[in-house]
N, C-alpha and C positions, 0 to 999 in steps of 0.2 A: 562509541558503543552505546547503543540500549539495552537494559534493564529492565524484566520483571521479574519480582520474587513473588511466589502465593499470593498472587492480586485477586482481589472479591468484588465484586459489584454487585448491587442490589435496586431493581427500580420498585422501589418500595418494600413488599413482604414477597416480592419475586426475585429469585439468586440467578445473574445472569452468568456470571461468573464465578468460578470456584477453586483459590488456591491455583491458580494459572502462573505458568514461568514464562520466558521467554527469551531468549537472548541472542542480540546482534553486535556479531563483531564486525571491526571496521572495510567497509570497501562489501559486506557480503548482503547477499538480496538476500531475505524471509519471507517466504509466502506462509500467508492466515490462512488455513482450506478449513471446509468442512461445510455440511448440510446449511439451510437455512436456519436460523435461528439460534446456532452452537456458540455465538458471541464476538466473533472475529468483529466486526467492526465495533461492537463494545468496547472489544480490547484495543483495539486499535485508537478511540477516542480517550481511551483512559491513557494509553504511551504519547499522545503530545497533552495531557492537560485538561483539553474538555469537559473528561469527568475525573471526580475525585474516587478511586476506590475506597471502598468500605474498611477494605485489610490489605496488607501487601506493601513492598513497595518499588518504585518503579524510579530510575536513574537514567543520568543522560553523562554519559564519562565521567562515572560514578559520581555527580553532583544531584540529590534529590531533584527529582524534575518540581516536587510541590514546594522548593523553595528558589527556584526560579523565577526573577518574573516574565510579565508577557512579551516586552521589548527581547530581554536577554536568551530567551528560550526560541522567540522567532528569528533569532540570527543565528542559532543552532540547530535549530530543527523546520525544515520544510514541509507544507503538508498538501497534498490534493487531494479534497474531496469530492463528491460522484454533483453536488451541486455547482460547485464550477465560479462562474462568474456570473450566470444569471444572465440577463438580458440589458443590463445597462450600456451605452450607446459608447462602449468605448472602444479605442483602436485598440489592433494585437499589439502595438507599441506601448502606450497606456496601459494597458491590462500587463503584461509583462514589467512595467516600471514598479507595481505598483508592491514589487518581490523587493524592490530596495524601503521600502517603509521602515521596517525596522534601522534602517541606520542612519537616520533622518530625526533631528531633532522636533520639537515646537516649532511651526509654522516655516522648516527648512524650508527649502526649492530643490529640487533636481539637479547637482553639476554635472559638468561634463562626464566624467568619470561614473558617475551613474546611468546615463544615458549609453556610456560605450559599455560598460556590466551587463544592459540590456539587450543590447546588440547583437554582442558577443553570447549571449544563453539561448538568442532565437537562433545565431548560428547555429551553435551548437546542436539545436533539435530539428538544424535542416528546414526552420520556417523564419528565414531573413526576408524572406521575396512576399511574405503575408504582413509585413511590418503596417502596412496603410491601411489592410484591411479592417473591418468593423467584425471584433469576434463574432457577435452574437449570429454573422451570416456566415460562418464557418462549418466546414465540415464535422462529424464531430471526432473523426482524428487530427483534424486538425485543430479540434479546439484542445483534446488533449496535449498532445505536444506544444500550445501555446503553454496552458497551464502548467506543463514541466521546465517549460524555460523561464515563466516567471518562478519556480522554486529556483531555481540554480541563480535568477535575478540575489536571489537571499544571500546568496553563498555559505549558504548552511551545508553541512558535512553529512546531514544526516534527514533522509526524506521516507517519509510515510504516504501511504497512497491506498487510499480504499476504492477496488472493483475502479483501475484503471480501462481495462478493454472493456468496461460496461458499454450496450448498444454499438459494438465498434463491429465491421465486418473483419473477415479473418484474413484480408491484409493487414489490415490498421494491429489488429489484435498483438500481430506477431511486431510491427515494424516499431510498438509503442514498448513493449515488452523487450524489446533488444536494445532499443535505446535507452531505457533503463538499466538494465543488464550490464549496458556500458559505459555509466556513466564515473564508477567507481568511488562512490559514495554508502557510506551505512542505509542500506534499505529496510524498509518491512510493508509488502500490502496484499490487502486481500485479494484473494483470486477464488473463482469457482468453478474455473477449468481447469481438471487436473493435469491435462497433456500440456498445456501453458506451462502451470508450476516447475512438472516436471523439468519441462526445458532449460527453463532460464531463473529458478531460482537455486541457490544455493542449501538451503535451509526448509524445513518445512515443520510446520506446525500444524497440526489436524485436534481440530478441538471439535466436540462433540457436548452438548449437552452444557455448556460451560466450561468444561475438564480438556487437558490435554490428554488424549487418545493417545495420541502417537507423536514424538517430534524427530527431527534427526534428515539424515540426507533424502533425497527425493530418491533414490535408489532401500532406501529405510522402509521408508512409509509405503509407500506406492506400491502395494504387495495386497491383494484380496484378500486374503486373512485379514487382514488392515482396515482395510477398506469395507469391504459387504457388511459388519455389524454396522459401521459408523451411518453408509449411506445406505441400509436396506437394498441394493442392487445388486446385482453380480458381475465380477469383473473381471478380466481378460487383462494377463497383463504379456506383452509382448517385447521383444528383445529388439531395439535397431540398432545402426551404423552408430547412431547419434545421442542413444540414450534409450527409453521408454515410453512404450504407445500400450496407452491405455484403453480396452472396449468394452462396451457394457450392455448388460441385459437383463430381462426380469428374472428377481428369484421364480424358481418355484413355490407355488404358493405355501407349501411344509415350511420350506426355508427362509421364506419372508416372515411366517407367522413365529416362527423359533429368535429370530433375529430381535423381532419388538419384545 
């Protein structure tokens, strides 16, 4: 489980966050929504460590995450970010191993047992057949899904993922998102499509401004009353088989200028 209680950040005399909550119970996805600039990946960098907040504090099964260290908190918690691996000349295999780090001593080697841990999490994300491949010439669903099997490489219980369907088309989008969805691990990552969220997260949190707006189920939030102040647009929200489809359109200009 993660932990936020009234978390605060500040880059410098600028409050990026304010008194923000958050909470992920075991096995359930969290999605971060909201406009640009509302703090989600802020927040997101403060729940594994990166940054320290100002105020607040933020737990990993109820164990203070700032008194963790970095080995013990990476065997805990997994994390992808939108930079990736970069472009270093390394195989999906390599790049994938390199999730067993944290259980590796000073100047360890790779045993077997690690090597099949790796194996076994490219299975798992359905890219065992990429094993030879050189990431950097990867698709970028498929460097995604590389990236998610080196987190499961960790075997950490608990994974964090900011703007995973970033630049993905809307196969990759959905088949990234489901294989998250399925994995059964404590989740939380940013999204900035809402009919995504809707779908396959459990949890949502809509911050605005810093502040939580709205939190609660994707049938909660997802409601234009809800939405049109947060994101200035007008919104459509519509009823299917399968849950909620969201469409959107400009205010009128009354209603945009009432809104700011």
């Amino acid at each position: 489980m993660i932990t936020a209680e009234d978390v605060s950040f500040a880059y410098a005399d600028t409050l990026v966050l304010d008194g923000v909550g958050v909470a992920a119970g075991p096995g359930h996805v969290i999605g971060l929504i909201g406009p640009n600039g509302s703090g989600k990946t802020t927040l997101l960098r403060t729940l594994y460590g990166a940054l320290s907040p100002r105020a607040g504090w933020i737990s990993l099964d109820d164990a203070p995450v700032s008194e963790l260290g970095a080995r013990e908190l990476a065997r805990r918690m997994a994390v992808v970010v939108q930079e990736g691996s970069g472009e270093l000349p390394l195989t999906v295999s390599e790049t994938v191993l390199l999730g067993r780090t944290p259980h590796l001593t000073a100047f360890q080697r790779h045993s077997r047992d690690d090597f099949r841990i790796a194996a076994a999490a490219l299975s798992r994300v359905g890219a065992r057949h990429l094993a030879d491949r050189v990431f950097s010439g990867l698709s970028g669903g498929e460097k995604q899904r590389v990236l998610i099997a080196r987190a499961l490489a960790q075997q950490a219980d608990h994974l964090l993922l900011d703007e995973p369907t970033n630049h993905l088309d809307i196969r990759y989008q959905h088949e990234v998102l489901q294989l998250v969805s399925q994995l059964g691990v404590t989740t939380i990552l940013v999204l900035h499509d809402l009919n995504l969220a809707a779908r396959y997260c459990h949890q949502l949190v809509l911050l605005d401004g810093g502040r939580v707006a709205a939190a609660g189920t994707p049938d909660d939030v997802l409601h234009p009353d809800v939405l049109e102040p947060v994101y200035r647009i007008g919104v459509q929200r519509i009823g299917t088989d399968d849950g909620v489809q969201l469409l959107f359109h400009p205010l009128p200009p009354s209603s945009a200028a009432e809104s700011s």
